[in-house]
C-alpha positions in Angstrom: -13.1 0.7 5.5 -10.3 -1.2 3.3 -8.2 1.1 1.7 -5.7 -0.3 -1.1 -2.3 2.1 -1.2 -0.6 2.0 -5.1 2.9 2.9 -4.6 2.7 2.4 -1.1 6.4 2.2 -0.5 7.3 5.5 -2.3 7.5 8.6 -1.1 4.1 9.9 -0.5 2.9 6.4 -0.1 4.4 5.8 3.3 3.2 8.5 5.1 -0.1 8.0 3.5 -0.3 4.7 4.8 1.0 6.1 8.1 -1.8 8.7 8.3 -4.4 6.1 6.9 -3.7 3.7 9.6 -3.9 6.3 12.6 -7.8 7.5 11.4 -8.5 3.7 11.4 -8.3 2.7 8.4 -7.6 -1.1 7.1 -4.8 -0.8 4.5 -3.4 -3.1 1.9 -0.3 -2.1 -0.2 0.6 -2.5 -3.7 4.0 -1.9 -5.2 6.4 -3.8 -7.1 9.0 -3.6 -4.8 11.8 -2.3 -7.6 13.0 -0.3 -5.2 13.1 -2.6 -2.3 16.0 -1.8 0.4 16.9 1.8 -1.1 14.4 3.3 1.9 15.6 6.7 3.0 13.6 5.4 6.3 11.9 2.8 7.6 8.0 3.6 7.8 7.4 2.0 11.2 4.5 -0.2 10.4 3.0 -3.2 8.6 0.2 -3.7 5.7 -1.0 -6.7 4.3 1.5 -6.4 1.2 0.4 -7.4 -2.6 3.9 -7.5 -4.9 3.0 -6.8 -8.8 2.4 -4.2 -11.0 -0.8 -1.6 -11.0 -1.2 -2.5 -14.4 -1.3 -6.2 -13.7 -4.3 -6.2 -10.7 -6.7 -8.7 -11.1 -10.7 -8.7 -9.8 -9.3 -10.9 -7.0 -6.9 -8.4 -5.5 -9.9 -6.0 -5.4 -11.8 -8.5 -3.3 -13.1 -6.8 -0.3 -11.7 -3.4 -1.2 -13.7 -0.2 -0.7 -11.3 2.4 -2.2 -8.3 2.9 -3.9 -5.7 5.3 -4.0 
């Protein structure tokens, strides 16, 4: 299952990712990256990364996406 992330380099979104990926599932971020290089940590992993706003997704993001979160 394809999982898309919003906010997935915040707070709750890293360890969500973290937990998402160790049940198996295929995740995809999306975050605008404001706050790129002020991480308190680094997460220890890589997601197929989409840079732009939740309020400017389009249906082609979404392609191939099961859920969101």
């Amino acid at each position: 299952m394809k999982v898309l992330v919003t906010g997935n380099k915040g707070y709750i979104g890293t360890v969500l990712c973290k937990n998402l990926l160790e049940e198996g599932f295929d995740v995809v971020g999306l975050d605008t990256g404001f706050y790129d290089g002020c991480f308190l940590f680094h997460p220890g992993y890589a997601v197929k990364q989409i840079e732009k706003d939740v309020r400017d997704v389009l249906e082609e993001d979404l392609a191939g996406i099961n859920a969101v979160i």
